[in-house]
C-alpha positions as CSV (number, residue, x, y, z in Angstrom):
1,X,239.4,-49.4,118.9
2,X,242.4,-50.4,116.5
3,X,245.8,-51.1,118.4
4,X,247.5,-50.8,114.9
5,X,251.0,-50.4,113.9
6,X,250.6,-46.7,114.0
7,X,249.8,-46.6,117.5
8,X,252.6,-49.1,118.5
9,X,254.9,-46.2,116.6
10,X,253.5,-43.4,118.7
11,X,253.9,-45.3,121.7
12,X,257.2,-46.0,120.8
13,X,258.1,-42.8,119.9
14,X,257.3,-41.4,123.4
15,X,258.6,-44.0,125.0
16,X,262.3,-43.4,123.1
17,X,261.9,-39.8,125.1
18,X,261.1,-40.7,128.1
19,X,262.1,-44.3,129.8
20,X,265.6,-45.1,127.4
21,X,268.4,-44.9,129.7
22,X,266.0,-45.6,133.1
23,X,267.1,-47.5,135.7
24,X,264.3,-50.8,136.1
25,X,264.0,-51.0,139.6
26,X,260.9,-53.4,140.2
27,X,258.7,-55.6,138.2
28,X,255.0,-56.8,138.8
29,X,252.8,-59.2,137.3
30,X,249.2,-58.3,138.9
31,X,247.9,-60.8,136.4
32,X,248.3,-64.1,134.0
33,X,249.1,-62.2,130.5
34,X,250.0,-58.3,132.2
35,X,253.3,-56.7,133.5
36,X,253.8,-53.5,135.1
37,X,257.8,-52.3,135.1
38,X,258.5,-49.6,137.4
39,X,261.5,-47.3,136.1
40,X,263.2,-45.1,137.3
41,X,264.3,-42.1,135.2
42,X,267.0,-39.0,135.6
43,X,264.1,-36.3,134.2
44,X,261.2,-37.9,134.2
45,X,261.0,-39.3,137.7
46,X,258.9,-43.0,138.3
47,X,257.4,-44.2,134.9
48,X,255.4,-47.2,135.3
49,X,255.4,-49.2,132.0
50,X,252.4,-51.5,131.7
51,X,252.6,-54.5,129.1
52,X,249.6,-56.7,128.6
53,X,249.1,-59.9,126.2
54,X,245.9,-60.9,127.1
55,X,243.8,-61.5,124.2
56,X,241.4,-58.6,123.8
57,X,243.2,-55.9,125.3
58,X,247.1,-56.6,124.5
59,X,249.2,-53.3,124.7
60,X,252.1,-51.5,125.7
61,X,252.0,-47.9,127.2
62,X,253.1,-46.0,130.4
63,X,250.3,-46.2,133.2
64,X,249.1,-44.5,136.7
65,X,246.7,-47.2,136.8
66,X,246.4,-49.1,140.7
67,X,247.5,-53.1,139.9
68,X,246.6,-55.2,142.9
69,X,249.6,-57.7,142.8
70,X,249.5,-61.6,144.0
71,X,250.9,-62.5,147.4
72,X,253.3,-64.9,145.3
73,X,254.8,-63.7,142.4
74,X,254.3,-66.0,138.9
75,X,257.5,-67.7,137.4
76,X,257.8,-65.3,134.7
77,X,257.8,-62.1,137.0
78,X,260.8,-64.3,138.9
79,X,262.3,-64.3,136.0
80,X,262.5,-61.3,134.8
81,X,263.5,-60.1,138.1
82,X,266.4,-61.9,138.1
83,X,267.5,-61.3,134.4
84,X,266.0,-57.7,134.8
85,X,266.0,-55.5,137.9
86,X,269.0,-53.4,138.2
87,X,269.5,-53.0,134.5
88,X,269.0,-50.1,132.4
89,X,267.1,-50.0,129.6
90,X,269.3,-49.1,126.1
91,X,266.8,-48.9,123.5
92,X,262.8,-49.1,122.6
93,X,262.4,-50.0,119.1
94,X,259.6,-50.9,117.2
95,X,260.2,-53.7,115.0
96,X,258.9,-52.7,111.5
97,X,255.8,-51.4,111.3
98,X,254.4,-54.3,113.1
99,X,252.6,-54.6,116.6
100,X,256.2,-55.8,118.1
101,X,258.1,-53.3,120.5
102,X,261.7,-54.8,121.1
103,X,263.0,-53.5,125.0
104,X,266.5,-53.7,124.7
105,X,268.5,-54.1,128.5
106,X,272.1,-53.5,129.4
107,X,272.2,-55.5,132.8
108,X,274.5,-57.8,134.7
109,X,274.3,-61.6,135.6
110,X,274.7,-63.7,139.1
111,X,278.1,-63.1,138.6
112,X,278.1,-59.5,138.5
113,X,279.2,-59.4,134.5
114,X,278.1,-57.1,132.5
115,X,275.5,-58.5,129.7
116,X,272.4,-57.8,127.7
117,X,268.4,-59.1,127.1
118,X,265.6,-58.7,125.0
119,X,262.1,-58.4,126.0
120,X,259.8,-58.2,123.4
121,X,256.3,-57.3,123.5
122,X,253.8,-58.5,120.7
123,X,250.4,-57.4,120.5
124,X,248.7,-60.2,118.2
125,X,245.0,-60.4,119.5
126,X,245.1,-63.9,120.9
127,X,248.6,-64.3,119.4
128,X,250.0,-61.7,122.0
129,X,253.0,-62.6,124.3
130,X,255.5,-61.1,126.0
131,X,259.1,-62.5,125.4
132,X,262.6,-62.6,127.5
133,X,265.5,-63.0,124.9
134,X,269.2,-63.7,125.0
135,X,270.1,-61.7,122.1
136,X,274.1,-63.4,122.0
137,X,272.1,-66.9,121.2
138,X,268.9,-65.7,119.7
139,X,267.5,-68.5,122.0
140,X,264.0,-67.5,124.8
141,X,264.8,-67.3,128.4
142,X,261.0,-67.5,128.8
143,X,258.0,-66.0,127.5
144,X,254.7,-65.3,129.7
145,X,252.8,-67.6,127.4
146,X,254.3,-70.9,126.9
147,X,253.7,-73.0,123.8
148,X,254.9,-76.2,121.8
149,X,254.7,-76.9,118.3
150,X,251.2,-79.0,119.2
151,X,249.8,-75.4,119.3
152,X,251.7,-73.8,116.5
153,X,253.5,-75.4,113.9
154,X,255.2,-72.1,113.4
155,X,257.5,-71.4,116.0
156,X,257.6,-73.0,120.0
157,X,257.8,-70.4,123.5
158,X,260.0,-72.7,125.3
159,X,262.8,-71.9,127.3
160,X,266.0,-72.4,125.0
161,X,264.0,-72.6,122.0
162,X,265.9,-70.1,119.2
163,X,263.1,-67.2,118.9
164,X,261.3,-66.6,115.8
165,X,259.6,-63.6,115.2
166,X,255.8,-63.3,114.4
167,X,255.2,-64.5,110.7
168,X,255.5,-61.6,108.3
169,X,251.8,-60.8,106.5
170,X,253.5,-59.6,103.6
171,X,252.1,-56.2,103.7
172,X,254.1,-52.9,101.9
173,X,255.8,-50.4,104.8
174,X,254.5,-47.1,103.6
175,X,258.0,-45.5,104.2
176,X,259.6,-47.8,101.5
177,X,256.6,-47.9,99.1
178,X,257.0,-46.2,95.9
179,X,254.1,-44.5,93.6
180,X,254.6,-47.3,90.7
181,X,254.6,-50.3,93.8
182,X,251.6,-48.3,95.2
183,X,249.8,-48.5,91.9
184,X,250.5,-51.8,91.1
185,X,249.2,-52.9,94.5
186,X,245.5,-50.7,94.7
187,X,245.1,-52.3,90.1
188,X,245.7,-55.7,90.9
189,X,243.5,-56.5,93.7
190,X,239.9,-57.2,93.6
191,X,237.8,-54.9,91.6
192,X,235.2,-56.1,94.0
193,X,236.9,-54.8,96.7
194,X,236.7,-50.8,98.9
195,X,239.7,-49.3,98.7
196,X,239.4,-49.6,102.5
197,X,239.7,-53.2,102.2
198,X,242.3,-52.8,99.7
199,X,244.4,-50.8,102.0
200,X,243.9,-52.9,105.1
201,X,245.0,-56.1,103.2
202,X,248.4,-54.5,101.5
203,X,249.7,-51.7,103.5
204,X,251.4,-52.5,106.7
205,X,250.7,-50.4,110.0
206,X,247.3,-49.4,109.5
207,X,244.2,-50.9,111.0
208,X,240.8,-50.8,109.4
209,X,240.1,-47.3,111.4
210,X,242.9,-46.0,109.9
211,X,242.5,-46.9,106.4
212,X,239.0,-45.4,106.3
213,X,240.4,-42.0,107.8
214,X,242.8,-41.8,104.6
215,X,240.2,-42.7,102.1
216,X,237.8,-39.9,103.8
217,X,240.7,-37.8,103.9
218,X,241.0,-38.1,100.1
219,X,238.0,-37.1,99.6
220,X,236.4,-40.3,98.9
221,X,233.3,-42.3,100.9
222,X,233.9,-45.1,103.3
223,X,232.8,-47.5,101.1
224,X,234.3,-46.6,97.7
225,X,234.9,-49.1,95.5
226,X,238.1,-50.0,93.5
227,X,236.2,-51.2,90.5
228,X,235.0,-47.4,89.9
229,X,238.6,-45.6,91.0
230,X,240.2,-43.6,88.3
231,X,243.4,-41.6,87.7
232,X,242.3,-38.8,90.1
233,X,241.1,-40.9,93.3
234,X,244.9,-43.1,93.1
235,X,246.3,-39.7,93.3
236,X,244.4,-38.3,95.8
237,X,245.0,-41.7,97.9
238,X,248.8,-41.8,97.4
239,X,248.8,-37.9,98.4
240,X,247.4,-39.8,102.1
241,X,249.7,-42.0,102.0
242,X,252.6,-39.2,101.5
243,X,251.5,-37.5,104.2
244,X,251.3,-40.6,106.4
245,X,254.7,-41.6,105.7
246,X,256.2,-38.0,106.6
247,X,254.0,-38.5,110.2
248,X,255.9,-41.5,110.5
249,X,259.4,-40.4,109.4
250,X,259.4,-37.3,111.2
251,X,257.2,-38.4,114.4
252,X,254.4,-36.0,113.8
253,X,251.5,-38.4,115.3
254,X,248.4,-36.7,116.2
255,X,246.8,-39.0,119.1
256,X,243.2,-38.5,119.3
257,X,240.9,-40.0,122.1
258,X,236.9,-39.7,121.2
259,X,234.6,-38.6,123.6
260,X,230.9,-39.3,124.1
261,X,228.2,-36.3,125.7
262,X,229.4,-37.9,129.3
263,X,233.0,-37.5,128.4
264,X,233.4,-41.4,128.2
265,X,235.9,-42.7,125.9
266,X,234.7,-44.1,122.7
267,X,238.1,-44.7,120.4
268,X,241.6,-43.9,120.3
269,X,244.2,-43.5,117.3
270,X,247.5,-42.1,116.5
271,X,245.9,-39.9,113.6
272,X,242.5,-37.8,114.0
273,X,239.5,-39.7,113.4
274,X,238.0,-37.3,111.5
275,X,235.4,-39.7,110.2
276,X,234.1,-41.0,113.6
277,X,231.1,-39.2,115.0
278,X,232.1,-38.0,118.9
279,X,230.7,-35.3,121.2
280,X,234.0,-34.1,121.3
281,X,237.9,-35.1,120.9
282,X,241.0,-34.7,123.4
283,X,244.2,-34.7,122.5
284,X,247.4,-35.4,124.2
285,X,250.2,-38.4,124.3
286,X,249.6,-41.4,122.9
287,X,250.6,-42.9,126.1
288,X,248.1,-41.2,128.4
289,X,245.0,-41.6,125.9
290,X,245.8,-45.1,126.1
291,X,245.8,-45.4,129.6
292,X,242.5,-43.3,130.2
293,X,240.8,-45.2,127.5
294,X,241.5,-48.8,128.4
295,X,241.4,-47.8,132.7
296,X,237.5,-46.8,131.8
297,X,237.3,-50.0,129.9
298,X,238.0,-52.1,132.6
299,X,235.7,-49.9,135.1
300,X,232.9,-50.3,132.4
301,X,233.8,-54.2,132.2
302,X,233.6,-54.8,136.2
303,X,230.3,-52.4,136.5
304,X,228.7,-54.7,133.7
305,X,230.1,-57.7,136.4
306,X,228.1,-56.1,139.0
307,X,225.4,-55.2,136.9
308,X,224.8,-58.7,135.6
309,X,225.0,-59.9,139.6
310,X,222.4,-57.4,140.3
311,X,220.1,-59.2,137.4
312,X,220.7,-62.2,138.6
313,X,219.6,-61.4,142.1
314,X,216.0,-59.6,140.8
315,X,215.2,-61.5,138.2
316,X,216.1,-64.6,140.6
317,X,213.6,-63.0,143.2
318,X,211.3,-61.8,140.5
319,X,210.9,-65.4,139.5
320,X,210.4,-66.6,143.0
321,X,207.6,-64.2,143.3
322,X,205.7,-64.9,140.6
323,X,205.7,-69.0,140.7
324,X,204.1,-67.8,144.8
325,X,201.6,-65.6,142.5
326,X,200.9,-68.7,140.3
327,X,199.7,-71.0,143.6
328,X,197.9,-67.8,145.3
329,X,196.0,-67.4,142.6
330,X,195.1,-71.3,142.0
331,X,194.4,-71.2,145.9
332,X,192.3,-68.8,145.1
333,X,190.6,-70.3,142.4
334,X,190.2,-73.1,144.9
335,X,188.8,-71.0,147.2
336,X,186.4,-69.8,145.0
337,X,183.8,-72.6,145.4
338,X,183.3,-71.9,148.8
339,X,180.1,-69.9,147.8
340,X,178.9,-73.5,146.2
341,X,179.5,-75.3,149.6
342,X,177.8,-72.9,151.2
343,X,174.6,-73.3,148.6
344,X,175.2,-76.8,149.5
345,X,174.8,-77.0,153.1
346,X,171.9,-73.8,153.0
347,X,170.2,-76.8,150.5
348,X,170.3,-79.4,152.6
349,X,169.2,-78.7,155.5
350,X,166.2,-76.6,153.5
351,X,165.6,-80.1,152.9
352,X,166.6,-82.7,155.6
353,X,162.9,-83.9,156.4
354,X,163.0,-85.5,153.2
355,X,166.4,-86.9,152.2
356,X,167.8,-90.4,153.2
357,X,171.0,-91.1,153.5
358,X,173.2,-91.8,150.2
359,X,175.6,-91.0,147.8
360,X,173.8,-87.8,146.5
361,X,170.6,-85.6,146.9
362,X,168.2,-84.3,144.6
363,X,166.9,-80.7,146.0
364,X,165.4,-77.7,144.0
365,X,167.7,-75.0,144.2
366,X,165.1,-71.8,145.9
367,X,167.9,-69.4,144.7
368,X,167.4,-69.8,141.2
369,X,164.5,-67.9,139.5
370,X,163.1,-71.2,138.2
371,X,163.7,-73.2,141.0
372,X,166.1,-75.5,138.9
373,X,166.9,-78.7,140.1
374,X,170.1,-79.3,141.9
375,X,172.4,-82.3,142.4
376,X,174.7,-82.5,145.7
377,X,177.0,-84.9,146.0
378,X,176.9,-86.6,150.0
379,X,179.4,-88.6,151.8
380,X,177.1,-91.8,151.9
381,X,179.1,-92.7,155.7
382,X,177.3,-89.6,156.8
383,X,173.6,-88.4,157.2
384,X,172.0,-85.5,155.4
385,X,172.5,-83.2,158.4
386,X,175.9,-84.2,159.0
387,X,176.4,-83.4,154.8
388,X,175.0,-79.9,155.6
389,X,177.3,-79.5,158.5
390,X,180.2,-81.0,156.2
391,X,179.8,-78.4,153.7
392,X,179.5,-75.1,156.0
393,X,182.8,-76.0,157.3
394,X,184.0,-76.6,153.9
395,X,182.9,-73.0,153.4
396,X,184.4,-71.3,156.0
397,X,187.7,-73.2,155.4
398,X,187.2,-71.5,151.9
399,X,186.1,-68.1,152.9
400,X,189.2,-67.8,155.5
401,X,191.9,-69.3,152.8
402,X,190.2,-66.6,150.3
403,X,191.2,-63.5,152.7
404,X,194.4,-65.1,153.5
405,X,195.0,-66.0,150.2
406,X,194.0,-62.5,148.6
407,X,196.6,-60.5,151.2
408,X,199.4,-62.9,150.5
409,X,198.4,-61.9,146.5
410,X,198.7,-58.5,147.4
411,X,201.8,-58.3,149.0
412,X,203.6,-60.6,146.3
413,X,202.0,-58.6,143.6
414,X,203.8,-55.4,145.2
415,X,206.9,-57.2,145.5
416,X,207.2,-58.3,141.7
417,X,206.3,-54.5,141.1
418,X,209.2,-53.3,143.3
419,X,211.7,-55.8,142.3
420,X,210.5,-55.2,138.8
421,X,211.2,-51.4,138.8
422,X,214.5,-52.8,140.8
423,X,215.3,-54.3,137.4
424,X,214.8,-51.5,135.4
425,X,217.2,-49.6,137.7
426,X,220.1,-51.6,137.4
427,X,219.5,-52.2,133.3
428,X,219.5,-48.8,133.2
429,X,222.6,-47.8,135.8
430,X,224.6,-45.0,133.8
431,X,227.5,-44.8,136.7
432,X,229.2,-47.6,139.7
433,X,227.7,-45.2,142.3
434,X,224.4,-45.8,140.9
435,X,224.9,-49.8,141.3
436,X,226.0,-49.3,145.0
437,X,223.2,-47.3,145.7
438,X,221.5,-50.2,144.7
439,X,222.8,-52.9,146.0
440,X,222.5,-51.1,149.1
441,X,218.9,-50.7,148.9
442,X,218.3,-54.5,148.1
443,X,220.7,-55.4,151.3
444,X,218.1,-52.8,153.1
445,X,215.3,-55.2,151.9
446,X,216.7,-58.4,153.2
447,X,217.2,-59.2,149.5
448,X,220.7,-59.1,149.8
449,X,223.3,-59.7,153.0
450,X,225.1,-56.6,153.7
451,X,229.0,-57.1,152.7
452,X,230.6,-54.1,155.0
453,X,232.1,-55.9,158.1
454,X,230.9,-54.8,162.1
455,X,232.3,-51.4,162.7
456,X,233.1,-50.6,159.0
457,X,229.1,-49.7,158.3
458,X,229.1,-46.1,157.0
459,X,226.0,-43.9,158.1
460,X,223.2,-43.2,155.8
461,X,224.8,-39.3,155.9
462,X,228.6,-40.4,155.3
463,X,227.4,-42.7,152.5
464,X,225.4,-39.4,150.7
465,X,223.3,-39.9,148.0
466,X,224.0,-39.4,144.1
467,X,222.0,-36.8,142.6
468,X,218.9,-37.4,140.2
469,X,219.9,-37.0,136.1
470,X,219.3,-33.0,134.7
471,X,217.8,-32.5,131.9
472,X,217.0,-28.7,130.3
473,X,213.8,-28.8,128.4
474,X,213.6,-26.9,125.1
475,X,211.6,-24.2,126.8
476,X,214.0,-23.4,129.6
477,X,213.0,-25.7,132.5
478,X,214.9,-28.4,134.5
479,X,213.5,-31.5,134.6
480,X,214.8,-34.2,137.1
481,X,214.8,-38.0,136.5
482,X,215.3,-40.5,139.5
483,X,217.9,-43.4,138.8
484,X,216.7,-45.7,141.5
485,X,213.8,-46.5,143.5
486,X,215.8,-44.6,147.2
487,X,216.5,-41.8,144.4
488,X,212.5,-41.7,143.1
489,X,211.3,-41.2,146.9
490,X,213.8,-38.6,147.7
491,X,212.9,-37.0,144.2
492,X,209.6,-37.1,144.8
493,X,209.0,-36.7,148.8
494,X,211.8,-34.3,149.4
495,X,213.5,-32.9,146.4
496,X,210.0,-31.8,144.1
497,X,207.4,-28.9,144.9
498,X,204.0,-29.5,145.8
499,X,203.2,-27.6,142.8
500,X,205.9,-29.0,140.1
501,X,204.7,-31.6,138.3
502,X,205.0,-35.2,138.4
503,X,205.1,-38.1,135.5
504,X,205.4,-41.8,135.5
505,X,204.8,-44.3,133.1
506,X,201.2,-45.9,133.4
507,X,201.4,-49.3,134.9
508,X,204.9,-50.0,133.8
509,X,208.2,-50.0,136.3
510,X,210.0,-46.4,135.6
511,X,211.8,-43.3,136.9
512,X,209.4,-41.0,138.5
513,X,210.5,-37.7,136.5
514,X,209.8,-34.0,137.8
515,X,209.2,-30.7,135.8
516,X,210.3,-27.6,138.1
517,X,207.9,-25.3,137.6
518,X,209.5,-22.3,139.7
519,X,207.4,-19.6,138.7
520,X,205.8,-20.7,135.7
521,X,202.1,-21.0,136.6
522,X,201.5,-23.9,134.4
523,X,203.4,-26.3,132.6
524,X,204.4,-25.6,128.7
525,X,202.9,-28.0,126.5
526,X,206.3,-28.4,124.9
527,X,208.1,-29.0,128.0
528,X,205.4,-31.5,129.0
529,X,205.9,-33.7,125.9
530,X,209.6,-33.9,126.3
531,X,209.3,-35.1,129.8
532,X,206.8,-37.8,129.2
533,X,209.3,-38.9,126.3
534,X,211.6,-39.0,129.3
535,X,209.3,-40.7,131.6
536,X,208.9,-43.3,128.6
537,X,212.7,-43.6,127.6
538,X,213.8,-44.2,131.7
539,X,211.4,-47.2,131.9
540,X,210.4,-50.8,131.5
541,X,208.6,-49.9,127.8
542,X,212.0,-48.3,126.5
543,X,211.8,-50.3,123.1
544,X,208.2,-49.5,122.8
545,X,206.7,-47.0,120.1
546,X,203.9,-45.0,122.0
547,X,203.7,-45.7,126.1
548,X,200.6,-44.1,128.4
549,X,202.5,-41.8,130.9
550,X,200.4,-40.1,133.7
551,X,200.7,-37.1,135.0
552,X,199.9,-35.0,137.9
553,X,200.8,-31.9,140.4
554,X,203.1,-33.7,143.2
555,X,201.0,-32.6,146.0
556,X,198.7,-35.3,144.5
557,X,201.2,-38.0,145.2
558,X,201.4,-40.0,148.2
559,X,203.5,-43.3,149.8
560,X,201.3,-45.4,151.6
561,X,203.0,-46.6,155.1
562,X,205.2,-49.2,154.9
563,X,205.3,-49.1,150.7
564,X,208.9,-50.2,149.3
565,X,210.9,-47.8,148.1
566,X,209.6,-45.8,145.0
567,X,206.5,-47.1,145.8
568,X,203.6,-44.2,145.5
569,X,199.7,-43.8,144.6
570,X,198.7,-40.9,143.1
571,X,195.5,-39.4,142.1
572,X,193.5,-36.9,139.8
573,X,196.1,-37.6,136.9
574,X,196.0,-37.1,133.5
575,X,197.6,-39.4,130.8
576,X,199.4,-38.3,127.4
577,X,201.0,-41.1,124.7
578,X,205.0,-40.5,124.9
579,X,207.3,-42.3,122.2
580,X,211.0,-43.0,124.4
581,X,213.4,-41.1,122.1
582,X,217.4,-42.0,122.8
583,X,218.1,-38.2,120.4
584,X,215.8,-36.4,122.8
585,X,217.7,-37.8,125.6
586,X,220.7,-36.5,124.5
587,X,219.9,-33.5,122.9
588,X,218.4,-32.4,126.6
589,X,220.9,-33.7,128.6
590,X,223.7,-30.5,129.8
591,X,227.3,-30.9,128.4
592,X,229.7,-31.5,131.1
């Protein structure tokens, strides 16, 4: 994404149409670096203009975005709503070509005389504020991110400091450059340079996306190099840089959101991205694409929140488990020698008419072929017999730990299974539905505490359930991956045919996935393939080449009683090699 000058210029231009002369009748500040201005205009109705410096995602466009707003408003929203509210706003300019839109306010004082303010909103990366002027003294009112020289020997954002403008880059504005300024720019920079690079580091407005779509657009690569550009490529990139300058003369922006298969935003510019691969391409106000692009990046940033939490939790358990698995199994080992104790005491008292009482006992072992000889070690406070006795208990202490021991193994071994396929699940999460589902499944399992309050608990039915991904074979049929292990038994148990067939990967946490059949008699070997590649890209062994993936007719599948969910055994499967293939995946997955 490239919040250039070109986009501030769009923005600006709509803005100009729509909010100038609008009556600013509230003002929010639902966070530390973002403003939301509620206007009021005579044709357009409400606009709410949000204005954000924070440091990754500063910007300035019209929103229907829901702000949650703090109980107490911050100083700076105080005091722009007491310099502000009421007024009317004059002008939206853009200052230059430069990331700087200057709001300009006819409104009145405590006093009830008429008088004027600035606000200016700069989008500089981590540079970005948002500044109240007095235009009659040049001096700040306030700015929403306060600063002394000790942070920037440049200018201070104090109150009744004078206000300096960001520091010019020294960049040519394309609407004042000439051919012969143009040419003398591209032939004295570094040969070593692209004439992307070029571009980006002399011509104001344009970001790096930008410059690449005019070198593409004069028919050059990406990547072209100054060193080999002639007489006919500066021509054809000064015939770009004509055009550009009409678009931004004559307001003839062409705002272009990118779209992936899922219809997710990807990019945004004020021109068409003809270079950047996207499933498809919307077009519309600058203002609008804006909003829809960075509204689905902040839902994408708080479902990576929740999927992170999610992580934490399983792999937290998954650790648990398996440092239980580690002491089961050294019980275990432990419990192992019982069979020697046994031997022991079976030895002894073969033998007790002729041992004395001691620290060991020589006996010949009847059990082995050669009748070996056989040391025992004996409690020398005790008698032979009372050694014999010793060690039979021993043994039976041994044998009971080993069954207890090897059920407490089994049931931790099923849960690192489950919580393991849990993992997968929430790595894999395409949607925030498919995270709740979660969630709710571990808060099912104890492994979570439920957060809905008494009385607000939806039923099972009111909650629904999201629907398994769709994929269209090559060949015509529908197969059906499960997103979550509630979603793999209902897949499975309810959703599939006894006679479709069934795939999971062998021994590795997955999706189940399901072929529909319908009427097909058999399964077609092409169709077959492409699921297992499925089955292998929806699974622990994503980043693998080849991965085992069984296969079977879903009548042969079963869930034991009381198995977690997508827990199954299955039987009289067959297993095929499957390499996971991200191209397949799309290539099989419906447009919207």
């Amino acid at each position: 994404m490239a919040f250039d000058g070109l986009v501030m210029a769009a923005v600006a231009s709509e803005l100009a149409g729509k909010i100038v002369g609008g009556r600013l009748e509230k003002i929010h500040q639902p966070g530390p670096s973002e403003l939301v201005l509620v206007i009021h205009t005579r044709d357009w109705g409400k606009q709410r203009l949000l204005i954000s410096a924070e440091a990754r995602d500063a910007r300035v466009h019209l929103t229907d975005g829901a702000y949650v707003n703090p109980l107490a408003p911050p100083v700076f929203c105080m005091v722009l709503r007491k310099h502000l509210e009421g007024g009317r706003i004059r002008s939206v300019e853009q200052v230059g070509l430069e990331r700087v839109l200057k709001l300009s306010f006819d409104s009145r004082d405590e006093l009830g005389r008429p008088g004027s303010k600035l606000l200016f909103c700069e989008v500089m990366g981590k540079h970005s504020n948002v500044l109240l002027v007095d235009p009659g003294s040049n001096t700040i009112v306030d700015g929403i991110h306060r600063y002394s020289h000790s942070v920037s020997r440049y200018r201070e954002v104090l109150p009744n400091r004078p206000y300096l403008p960001p520091p010019e880059q020294g960049k040519k504005d394309p609407r004042q450059l000439s051919e012969e300024q143009f040419r003398s720019v591209i032939l004295n920079s570094d040969l070593g340079s692209t004439l992307t690079e070029v571009l980006l580091q002399n011509i104001a407005g344009i970001g790096p996306q930008t410059c690449r779509e005019l070198v593409v657009r004069a028919g050059l690569p990406q990547d072209y190099q100054l060193e080999y550009c002639g007489e006919y490529e500066l021509n054809q990139l000064w015939a770009q840089l004509q055009k550009l300058r009409q678009t931004l003369e004559q307001g003839t922006f062409a705002p272009t959101l990118l779209l992936d298969r899922r219809g997710q935003p990807l990019d945004f510019a004020a021109l068409d991205l003809s270079h950047l691969p996207a499933f498809r391409r919307e077009s519309g106000e600058m203002n609008r694409l804006l909003d829809r692009y960075y509204g689905n990046l902040k839902q994408r940033r708080v479902m990576e929140s929740r999927r992170q939490s999610l992580l934490q939790i399983t792999r937290r358990e998954i650790a648990r488990f398996k440092k239980k698995l580690a002491l089961y199994q050294k019980s275990l080992a432990a419990a192992e020698k019982g069979d020697d104790y046994r031997l022991f005491g079976e030895l002894l008292t073969a033998n007790l008419y002729r041992l004395e009482q001691g620290s060991e006992a020589r006996v010949e072992n009847f059990y082995h072929p050669e009748n070996q000889e056989l040391l025992v070690p004996l409690d020398p406070t005790l008698t032979p017999g009372e050694n014999a006795q010793a060690y039979f208990k021993k043994y039976l202490k041994a044998k009971n730990t080993r069954e207890a021991v090897l059920a407490h193994l089994e049931l931790a071994q099923a849960e690192v299974s489950y919580l393991e396929a849990v993992e997968i699940a929430v790595s894999q999460a395409l949607d925030p539905e498919d995270l709740q589902e979660i969630r709710t499944e571990l808060e099912e399992q104890a492994y979570l505490k439920a957060r809905t309050q008494q009385g607000q608990k939806k039923s099972k039915k009111e909650q629904g359930r999201s629907t398994p991904l769709s994929f269209v074979s090559s060949e015509g049929l529908t197969i059906l991956v499960g997103k979550n292990n509630k979603q793999n038994d209902y897949l499975t148990l309810k959703l599939a045919g006894d006679e479709d067939i069934w795939l999971h990967t062998k021994d590795i946490p997955g999706s189940h996935v399901i072929i529909r059949l319908d009427r097909h008699p058999e399964v077609p070997e092409q169709t077959l393939l492409e699921a297992a590649s499925l089955a292998a890209w929806f699974s622990k062994a994503r980043q693998s080449g080849k991965v085992p993936v069984d296969y079977t007719r879903r009548r042969h599948v079963r869930k034991p009683k009381g198995a977690k969910p997508g827990m199954v055994i299955y039987d009289n499967q067959r297993t095929l090699m499957a390499a996971p293939n991200e191209e397949l995946v799309e290539r099989l997955m419906p447009a919207d």
